[in-house]
C-alpha positions as CSV (number, residue, x, y, z in Angstrom):
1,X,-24.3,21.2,-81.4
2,X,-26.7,18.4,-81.2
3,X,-30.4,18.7,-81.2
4,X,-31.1,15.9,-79.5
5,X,-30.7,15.0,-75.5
6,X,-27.7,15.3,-74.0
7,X,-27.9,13.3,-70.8
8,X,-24.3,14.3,-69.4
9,X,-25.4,18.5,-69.8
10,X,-28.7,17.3,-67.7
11,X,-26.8,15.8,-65.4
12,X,-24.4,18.2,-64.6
13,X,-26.8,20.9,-64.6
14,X,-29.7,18.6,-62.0
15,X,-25.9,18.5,-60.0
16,X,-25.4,21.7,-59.8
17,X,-29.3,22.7,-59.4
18,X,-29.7,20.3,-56.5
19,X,-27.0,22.1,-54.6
20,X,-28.8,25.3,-55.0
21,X,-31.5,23.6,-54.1
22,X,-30.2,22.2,-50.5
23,X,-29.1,26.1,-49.7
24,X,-32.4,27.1,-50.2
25,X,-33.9,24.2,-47.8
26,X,-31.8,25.3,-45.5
27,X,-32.2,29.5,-46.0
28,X,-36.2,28.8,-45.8
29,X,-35.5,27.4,-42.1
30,X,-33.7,30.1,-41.1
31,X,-37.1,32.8,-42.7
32,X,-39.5,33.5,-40.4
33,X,-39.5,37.2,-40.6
34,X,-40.5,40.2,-43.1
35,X,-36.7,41.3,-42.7
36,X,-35.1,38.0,-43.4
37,X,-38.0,37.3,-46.5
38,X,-37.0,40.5,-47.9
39,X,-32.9,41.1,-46.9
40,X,-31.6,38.1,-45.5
41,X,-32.1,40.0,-42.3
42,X,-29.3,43.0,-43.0
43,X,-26.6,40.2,-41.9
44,X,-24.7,39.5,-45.0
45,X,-20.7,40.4,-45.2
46,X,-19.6,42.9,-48.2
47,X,-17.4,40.0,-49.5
48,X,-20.6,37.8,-49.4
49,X,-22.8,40.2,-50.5
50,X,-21.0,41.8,-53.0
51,X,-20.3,38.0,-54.7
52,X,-23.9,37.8,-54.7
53,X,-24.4,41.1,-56.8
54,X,-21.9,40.0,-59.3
55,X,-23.8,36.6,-59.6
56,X,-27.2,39.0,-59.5
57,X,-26.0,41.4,-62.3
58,X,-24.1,38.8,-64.1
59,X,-27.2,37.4,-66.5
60,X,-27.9,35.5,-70.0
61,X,-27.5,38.7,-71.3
62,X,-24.1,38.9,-69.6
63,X,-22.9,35.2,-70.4
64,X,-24.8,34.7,-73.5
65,X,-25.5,38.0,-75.2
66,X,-22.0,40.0,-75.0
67,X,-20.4,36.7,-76.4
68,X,-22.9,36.6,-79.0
69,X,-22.6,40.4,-80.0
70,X,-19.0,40.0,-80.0
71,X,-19.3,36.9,-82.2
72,X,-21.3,38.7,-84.3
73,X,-20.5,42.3,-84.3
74,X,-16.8,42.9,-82.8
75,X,-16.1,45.6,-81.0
76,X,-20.1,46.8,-80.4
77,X,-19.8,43.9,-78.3
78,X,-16.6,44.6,-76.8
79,X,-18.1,48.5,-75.6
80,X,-21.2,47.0,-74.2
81,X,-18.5,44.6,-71.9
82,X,-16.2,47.6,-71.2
83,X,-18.7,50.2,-70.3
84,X,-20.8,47.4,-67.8
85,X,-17.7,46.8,-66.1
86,X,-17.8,50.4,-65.1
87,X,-21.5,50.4,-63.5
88,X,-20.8,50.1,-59.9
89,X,-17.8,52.9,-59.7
90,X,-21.4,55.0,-60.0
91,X,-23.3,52.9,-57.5
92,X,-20.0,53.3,-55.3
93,X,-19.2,56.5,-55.3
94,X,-23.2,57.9,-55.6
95,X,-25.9,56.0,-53.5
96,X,-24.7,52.7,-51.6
97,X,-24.0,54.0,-48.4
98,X,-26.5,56.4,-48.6
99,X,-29.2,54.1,-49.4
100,X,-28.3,51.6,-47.0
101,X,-28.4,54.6,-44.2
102,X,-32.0,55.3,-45.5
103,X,-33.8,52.4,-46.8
104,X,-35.1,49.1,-44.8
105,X,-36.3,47.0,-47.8
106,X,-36.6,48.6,-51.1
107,X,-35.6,52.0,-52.4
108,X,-38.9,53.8,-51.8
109,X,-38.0,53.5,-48.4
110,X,-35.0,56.0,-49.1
111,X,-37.5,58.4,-50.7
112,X,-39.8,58.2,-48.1
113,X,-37.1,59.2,-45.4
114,X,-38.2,62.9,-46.7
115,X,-41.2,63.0,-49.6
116,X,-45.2,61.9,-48.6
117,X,-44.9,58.0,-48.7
118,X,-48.0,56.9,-50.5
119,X,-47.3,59.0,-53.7
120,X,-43.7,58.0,-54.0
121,X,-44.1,54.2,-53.3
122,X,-46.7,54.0,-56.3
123,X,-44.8,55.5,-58.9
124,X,-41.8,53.7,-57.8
125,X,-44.1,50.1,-58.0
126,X,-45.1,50.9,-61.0
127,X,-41.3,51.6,-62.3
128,X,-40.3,48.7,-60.3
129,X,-42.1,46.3,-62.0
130,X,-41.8,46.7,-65.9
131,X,-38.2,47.1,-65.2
132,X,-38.2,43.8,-63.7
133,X,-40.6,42.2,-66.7
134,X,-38.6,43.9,-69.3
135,X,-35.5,42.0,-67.8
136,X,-37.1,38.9,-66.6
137,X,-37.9,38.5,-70.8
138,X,-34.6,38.3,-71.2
139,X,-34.2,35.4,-68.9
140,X,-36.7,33.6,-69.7
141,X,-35.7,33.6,-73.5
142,X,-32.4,32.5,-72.5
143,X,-34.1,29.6,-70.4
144,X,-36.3,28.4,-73.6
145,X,-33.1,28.7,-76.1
146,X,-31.1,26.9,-73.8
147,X,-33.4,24.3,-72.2
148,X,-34.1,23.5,-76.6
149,X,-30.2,23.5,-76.8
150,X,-29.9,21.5,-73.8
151,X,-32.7,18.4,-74.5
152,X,-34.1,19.3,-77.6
153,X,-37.3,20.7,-75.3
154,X,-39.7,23.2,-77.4
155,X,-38.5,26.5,-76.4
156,X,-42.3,27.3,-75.0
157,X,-41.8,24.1,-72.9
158,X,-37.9,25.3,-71.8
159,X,-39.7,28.9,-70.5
160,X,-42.0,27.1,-68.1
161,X,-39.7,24.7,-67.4
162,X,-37.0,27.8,-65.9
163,X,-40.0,29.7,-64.7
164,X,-41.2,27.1,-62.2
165,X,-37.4,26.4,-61.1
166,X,-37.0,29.6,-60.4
167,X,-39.8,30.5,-58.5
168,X,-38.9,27.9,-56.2
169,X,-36.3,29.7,-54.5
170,X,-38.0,33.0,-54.4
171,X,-41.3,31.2,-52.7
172,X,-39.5,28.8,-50.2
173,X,-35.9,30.9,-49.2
174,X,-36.8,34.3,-50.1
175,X,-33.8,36.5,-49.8
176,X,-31.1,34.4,-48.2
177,X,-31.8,31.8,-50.4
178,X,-31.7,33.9,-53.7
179,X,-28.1,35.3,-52.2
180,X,-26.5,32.1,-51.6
181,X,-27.7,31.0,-54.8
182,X,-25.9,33.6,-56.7
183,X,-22.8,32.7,-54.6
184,X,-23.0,29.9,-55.9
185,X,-23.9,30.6,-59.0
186,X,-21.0,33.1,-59.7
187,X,-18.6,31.3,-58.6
188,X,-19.1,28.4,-61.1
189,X,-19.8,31.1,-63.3
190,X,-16.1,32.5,-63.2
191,X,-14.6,28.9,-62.7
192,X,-16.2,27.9,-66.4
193,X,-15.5,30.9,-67.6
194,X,-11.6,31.0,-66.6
195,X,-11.4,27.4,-68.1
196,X,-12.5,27.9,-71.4
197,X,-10.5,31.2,-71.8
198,X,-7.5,28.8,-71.0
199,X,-8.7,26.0,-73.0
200,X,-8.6,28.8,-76.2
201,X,-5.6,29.8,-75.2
202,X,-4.3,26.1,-75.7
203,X,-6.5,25.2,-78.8
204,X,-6.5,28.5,-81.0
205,X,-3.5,30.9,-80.2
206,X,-1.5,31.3,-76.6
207,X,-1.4,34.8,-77.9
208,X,-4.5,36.9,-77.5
209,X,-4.2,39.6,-80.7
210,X,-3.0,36.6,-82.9
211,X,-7.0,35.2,-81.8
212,X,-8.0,38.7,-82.2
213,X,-6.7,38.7,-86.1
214,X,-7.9,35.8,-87.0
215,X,-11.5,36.4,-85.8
216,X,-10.9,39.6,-88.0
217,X,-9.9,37.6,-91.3
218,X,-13.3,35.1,-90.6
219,X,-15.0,38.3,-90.3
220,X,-17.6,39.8,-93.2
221,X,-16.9,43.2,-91.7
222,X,-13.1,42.5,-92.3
223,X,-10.8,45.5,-90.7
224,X,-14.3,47.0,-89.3
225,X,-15.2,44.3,-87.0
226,X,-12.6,46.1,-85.1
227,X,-14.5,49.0,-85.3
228,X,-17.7,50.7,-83.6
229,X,-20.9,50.8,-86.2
230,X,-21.7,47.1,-87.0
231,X,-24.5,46.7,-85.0
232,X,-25.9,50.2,-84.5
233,X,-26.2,53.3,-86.9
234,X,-24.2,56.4,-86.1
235,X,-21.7,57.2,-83.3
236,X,-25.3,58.7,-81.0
237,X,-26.1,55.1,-81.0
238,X,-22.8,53.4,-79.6
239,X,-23.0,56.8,-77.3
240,X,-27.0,56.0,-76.0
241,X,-25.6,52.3,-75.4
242,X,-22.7,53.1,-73.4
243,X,-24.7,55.4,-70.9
244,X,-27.7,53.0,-70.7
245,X,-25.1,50.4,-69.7
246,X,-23.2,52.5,-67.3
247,X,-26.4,54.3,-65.6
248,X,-28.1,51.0,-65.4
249,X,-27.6,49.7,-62.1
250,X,-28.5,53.1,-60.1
251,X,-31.9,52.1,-61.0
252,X,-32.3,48.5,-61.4
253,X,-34.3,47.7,-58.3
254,X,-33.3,44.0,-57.6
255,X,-29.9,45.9,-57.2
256,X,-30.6,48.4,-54.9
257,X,-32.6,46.3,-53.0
258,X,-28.9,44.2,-52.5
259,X,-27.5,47.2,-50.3
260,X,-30.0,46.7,-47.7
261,X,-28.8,43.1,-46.5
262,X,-25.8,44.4,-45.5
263,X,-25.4,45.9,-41.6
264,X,-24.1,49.3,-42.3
265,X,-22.5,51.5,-44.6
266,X,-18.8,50.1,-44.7
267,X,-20.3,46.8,-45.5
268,X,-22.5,48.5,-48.6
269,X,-19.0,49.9,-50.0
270,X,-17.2,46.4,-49.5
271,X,-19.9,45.1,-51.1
272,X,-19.5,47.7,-53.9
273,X,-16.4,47.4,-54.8
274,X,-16.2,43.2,-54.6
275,X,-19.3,43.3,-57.3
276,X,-16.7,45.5,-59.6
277,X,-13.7,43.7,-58.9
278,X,-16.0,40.3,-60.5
279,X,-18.1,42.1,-63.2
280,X,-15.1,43.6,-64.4
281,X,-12.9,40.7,-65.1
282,X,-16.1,38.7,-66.4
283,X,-16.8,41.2,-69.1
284,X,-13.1,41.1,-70.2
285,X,-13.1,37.6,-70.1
286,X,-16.4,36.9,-72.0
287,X,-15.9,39.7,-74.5
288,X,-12.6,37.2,-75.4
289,X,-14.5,34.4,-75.3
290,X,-17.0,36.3,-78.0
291,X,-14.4,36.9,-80.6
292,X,-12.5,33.5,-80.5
293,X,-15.8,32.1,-80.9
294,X,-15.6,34.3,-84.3
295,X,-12.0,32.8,-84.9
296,X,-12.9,29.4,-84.4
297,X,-15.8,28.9,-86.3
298,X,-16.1,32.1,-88.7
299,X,-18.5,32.7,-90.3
300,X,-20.1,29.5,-90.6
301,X,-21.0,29.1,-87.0
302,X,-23.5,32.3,-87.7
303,X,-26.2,29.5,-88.5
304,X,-25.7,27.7,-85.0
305,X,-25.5,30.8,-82.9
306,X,-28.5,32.0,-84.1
307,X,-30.0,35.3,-85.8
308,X,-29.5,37.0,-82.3
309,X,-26.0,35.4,-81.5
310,X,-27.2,33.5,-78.0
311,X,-25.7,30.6,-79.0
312,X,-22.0,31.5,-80.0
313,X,-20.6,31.0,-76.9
314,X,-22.1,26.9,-76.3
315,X,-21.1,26.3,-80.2
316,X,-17.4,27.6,-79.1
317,X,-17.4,25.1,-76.1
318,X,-18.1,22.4,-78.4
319,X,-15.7,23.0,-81.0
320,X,-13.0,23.5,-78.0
321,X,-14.2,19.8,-76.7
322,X,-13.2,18.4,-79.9
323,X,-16.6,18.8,-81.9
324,X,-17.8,15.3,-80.8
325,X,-17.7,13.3,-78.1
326,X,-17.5,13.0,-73.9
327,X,-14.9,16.1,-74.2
328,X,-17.6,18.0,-75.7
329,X,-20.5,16.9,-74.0
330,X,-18.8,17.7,-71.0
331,X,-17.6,21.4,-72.0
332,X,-21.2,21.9,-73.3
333,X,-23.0,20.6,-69.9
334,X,-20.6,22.9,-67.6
335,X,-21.4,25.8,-69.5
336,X,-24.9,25.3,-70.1
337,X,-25.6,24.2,-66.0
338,X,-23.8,27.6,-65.4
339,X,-26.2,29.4,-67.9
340,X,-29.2,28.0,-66.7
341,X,-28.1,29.1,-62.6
342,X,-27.5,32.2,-64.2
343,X,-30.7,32.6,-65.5
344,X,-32.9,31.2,-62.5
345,X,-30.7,33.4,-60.0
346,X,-31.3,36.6,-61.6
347,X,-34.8,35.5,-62.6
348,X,-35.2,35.2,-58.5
349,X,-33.9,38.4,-57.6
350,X,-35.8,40.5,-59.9
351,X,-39.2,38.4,-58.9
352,X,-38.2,39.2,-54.8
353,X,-38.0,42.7,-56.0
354,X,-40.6,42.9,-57.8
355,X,-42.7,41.2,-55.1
356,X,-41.0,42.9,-52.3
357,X,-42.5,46.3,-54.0
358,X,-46.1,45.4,-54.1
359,X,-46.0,43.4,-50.6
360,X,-43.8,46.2,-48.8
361,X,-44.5,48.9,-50.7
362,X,-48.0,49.0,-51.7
363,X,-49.8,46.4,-49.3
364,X,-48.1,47.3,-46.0
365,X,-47.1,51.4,-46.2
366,X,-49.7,52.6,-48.6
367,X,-52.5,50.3,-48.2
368,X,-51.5,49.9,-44.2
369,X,-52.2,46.2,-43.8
370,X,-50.2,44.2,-41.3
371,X,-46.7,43.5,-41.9
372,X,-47.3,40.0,-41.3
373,X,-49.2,39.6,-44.3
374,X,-46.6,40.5,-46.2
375,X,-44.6,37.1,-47.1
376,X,-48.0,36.0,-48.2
377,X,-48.7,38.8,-50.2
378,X,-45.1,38.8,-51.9
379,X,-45.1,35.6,-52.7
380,X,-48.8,35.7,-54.5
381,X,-47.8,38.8,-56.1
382,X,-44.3,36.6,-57.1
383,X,-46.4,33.9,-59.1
384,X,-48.7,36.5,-61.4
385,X,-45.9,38.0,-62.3
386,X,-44.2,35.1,-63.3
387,X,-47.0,34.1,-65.5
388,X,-47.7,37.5,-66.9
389,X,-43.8,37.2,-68.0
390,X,-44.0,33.4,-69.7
391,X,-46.8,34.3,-71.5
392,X,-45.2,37.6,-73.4
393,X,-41.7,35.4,-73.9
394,X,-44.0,33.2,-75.5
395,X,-45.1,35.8,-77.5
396,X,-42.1,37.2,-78.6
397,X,-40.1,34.1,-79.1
398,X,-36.6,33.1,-78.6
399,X,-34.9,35.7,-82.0
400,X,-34.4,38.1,-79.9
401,X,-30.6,38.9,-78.6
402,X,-31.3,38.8,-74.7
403,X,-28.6,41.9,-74.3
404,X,-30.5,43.9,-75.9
405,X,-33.9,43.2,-74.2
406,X,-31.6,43.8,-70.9
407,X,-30.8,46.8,-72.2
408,X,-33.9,47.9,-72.8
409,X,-34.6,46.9,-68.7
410,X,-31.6,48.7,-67.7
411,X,-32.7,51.8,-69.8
412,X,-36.3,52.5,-68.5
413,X,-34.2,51.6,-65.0
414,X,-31.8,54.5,-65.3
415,X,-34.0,56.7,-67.0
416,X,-37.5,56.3,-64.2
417,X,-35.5,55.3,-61.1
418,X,-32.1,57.2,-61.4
419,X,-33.0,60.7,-61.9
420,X,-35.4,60.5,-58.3
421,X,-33.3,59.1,-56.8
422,X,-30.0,61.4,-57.3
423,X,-32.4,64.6,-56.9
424,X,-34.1,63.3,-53.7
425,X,-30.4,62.6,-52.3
426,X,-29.0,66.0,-52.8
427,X,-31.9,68.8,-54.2
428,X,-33.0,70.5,-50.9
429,X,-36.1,71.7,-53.5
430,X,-37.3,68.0,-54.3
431,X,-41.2,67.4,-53.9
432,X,-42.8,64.6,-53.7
433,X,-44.7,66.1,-57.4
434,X,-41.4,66.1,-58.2
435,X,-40.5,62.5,-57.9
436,X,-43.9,61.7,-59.0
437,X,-43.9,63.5,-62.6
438,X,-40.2,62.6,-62.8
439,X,-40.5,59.2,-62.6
440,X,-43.1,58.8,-64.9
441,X,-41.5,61.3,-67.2
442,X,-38.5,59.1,-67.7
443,X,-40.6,55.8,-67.8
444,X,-42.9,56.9,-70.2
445,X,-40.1,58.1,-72.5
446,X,-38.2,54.7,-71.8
447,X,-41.1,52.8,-73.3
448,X,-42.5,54.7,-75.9
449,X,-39.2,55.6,-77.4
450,X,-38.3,51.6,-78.7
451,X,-41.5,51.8,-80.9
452,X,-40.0,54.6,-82.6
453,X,-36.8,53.3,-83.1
454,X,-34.6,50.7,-84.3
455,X,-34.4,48.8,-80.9
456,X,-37.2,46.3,-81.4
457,X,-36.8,45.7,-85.2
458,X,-35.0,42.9,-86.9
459,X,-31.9,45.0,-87.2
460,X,-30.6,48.2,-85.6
461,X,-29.1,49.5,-89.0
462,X,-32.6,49.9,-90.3
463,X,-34.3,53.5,-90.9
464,X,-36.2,54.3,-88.9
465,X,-38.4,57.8,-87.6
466,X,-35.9,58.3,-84.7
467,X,-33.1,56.4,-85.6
468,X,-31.6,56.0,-81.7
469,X,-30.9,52.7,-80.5
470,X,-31.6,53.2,-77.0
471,X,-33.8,56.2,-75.5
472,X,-31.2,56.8,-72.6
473,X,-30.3,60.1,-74.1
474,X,-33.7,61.5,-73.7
475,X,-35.5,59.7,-71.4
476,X,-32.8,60.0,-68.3
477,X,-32.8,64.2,-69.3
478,X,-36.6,63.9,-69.0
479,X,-36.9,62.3,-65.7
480,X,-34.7,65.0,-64.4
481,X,-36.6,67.4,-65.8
482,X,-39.3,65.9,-64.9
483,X,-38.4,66.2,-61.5
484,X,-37.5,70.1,-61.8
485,X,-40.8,70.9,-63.4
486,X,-42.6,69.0,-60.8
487,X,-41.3,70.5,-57.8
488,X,-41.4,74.3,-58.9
489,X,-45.3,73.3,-59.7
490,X,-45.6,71.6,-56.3
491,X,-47.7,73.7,-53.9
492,X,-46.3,71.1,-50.9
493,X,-44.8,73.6,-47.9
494,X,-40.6,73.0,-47.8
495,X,-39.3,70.6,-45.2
496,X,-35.9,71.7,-44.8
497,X,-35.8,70.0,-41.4
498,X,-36.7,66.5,-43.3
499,X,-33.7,67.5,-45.8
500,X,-31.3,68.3,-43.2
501,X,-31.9,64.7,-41.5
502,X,-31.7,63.0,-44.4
503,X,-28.2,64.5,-45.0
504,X,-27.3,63.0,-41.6
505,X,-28.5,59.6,-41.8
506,X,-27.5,58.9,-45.6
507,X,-23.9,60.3,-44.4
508,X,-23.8,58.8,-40.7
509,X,-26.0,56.3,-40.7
510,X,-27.8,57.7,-37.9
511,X,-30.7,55.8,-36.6
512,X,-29.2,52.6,-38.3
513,X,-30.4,49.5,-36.7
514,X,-26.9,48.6,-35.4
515,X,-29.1,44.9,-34.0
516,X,-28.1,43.1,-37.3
517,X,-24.8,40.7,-37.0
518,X,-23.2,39.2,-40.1
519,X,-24.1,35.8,-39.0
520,X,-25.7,35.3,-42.7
């Protein structure tokens, strides 16, 4: 790939930006309310909805990091695709229609329907938001590598750059404007996607395992890049990364927070199973797309995709333009417009959830202020995080392979978020001491277990005092625990009347606001 501007990628990419851009003019007429700031006002279909969590879970790490793994590491990156297409049969068959029968705006709303609000809405902030600067890191790495791929920007320049884009739609559109931006973004997303799977298909092999042996033979593992144990040490490893990845989105808070712009429970299952239906054949597709990146440029392309492997998939989609030329160019601008929507549309839904929390959460139920003050507050609390964010991706630099920093998001998600939540749903002994230590049991374990193993370090086959990729394995135990402990301790009197409705309204829907049309 060139270094230097390319004016047809920029062009595309202002083309396709611009049309994001118009929805979200439009979205911030139609936001005058808390409930329309927040959840599009509860109106969106399942079908519309649930394209929008696709395009919401579908990130750089998604698009650029299993491509790269699989580029660089075989079938590690193939397990981290197969097991994320799996995520939402758990967010399916567990919590969406119960959490859309409970909550208003964010999930603390569900556990409030039953534990002492103040208590439970911290803790949950204070999950909520490293979750959503742990995975806001890896988008805004992506944004720098790619804006320097892009136009030859610096990468500290290409950070800002995203940043500012995307807090544009989170300031002016709020939530219907972040969901049609995913709309749009996913489907582009799958249209570039399908075409360069076809355009290998026509260039390299029409048969897939005849791509899948020659990516073997340009392979330095050889017979092994088939095989688990390139990129992490020990079958626990490959085991911590498949339940981080498949627990992941029962506690990642921008989400959740999707379930409640829908009307009613049927909607929230729709919605459920059109996100699996799209993640699933994405992660199949780009997992491809990883390893005849390996087959077409072996391993000499490892110096253009870079020491994490984010670049693999924009090298492949020059080399299948013809390496040089308008052919190229072109290939390179559709992918990289599609990456850089990507990036700014998940970027906007975890800065409205992280915002949400503090404006909803904190300012209006636990510090009691007006509920008109919360747009404001949201969208002050939207641009500190936003620079607390671009200054530690400055930091850290653009080295890092942005699945793994997901990963480590999706980890301290499952692990702070998940356990609560489940135990609140369906332990008639849940406190609110309970959710309080377990939350913080599991978070606390989430974070300090990377410094203690190979996660953060320059390669994950390196020794190291607890040699376990991801802390999944023990930090989702301890926020269960965490949770048991806590409520035995918990001198609060039972409430099995509170329990009992609960029950009713996460299985009935009960006292739903049955107001909301899917005019959205």
């Amino acid at each position: 790939m060139s270094d230097g501007f390319n004016t047809t990628a920029v062009v595309v990419t202002i083309l396709l930006l611009a049309t994001t851009f118009v929805a979200t003019y439009f979205a911030s007429r139609r936001t005058k309310t808390s409930a329309e700031f927040w959840t599009a006002g509860g109106g969106m279909t399942g079908r519309k909805n649930g394209t929008a969590i696709a395009g919401d879970f579908l990130s750089s790490a998604s698009l650029l990091g299993y491509a790269g793994l699989a580029y660089l590491y075989g079938m590690d990156g193939i397990v981290y695709a197969i097991f994320a297409c799996g995520i939402f049969l758990m967010v399916m068959f567990l919590i969406a229609e119960k959490l859309r029968n409970l909550g208003r705006f964010t999930f603390a709303d569900a556990l409030a329907t039953r534990l002492r609000s103040g208590p439970v809405r911290i803790v949950s902030a204070i999950s909520t938001l490293f979750i959503c600067v742990f995975y806001l890191l890896a988008q805004m790495v992506a944004g720098g590598v790619l804006m320097e791929a892009l136009a030859g920007i610096d990468f500290s320049w290409g950070v800002v750059i995203a940043a500012v884009l995307m807090l544009t739609y989170v300031l002016f559109g709020g939530m219907l404007a972040t969901t049609w931006l995913q709309i749009i973004k996913a489907v582009a997303l799958m249209s570039v996607v399908a075409l360069l799977v076809i355009l290998v298909l026509i260039r390299i092999d029409p048969n897939p395992l005849n791509i899948i042996e020659q990516a073997v033979s340009q392979s330095k593992f050889g017979d092994h890049y088939l095989a688990t144990g390139n990129s992490f040490k020990g079958p626990w490893n490959i085991i911590s990364m498949a339940v981080a990845v498949t627990l992941s989105a029962v506690g990642l808070p921008h989400v959740l927070m999707r379930f409640f712009t829908v009307p009613d429970a049927i909607e929230a299952r729709k919605s459920a199973i059109w996100a699996i239906s799209l993640i699933g054949g994405f992660n199949v597709l780009i997992a491809f797309l990883g390893i005849s990146a390996r087959a077409a440029l072996g391993a000499g392309g490892e110096e253009i995709a870079g020491k994490g492997g984010n670049l693999a998939l924009p090298a492949l989609t020059v080399w299948l333009g013809g390496g040089d030329g308008f052919a190229s160019d072109l290939l390179l601008a559709l992918v990289v417009a599609v990456s850089i929507a990507t990036l700014l549309a998940v970027s906007a839904g975890l800065v409205l959830s992280a915002s949400s929390t503090i404006a909803h959460d904190l300012w209006a139920k636990t510090f009691h202020r007006p509920e008109t003050e919360e747009m404001t507050v949201g969208r002050i609390a939207a641009v500190a995080l936003v620079i607390v964010t671009v200054g530690v991706t400055l930091a850290i630099g653009g080295t890092q392979n942005v699945t793994f920093l997901a990963t480590l998001a999706t980890s301290t998600a499952a692990s702070a978020n998940f356990p609560v939540l489940i135990m609140t749903l369906l332990w008639r002994r849940m406190r609110t001491l309970g959710a309080v230590v377990g939350a913080l049991s599991g978070l606390l374990t989430a974070l300090v277990w990377p410094s203690l193993a190979p996660l953060l370090s320059d390669s994950l086959t390196t020794t190291a005092p607890f040699p376990l990729a991801f802390p999944i394995l023990l930090s989702v135990p301890a926020g269960f625990l965490g949770c048991i402990v806590g409520s035995f301790l918990s001198r609060e009197p039972a409430n099995d009347a509170a329990f009992d409705e609960l029950q009713v309204r996460a299985l009935t829907g009960a006292g739903l606001d049955k107001t909301k049309t899917l005019a959205h």
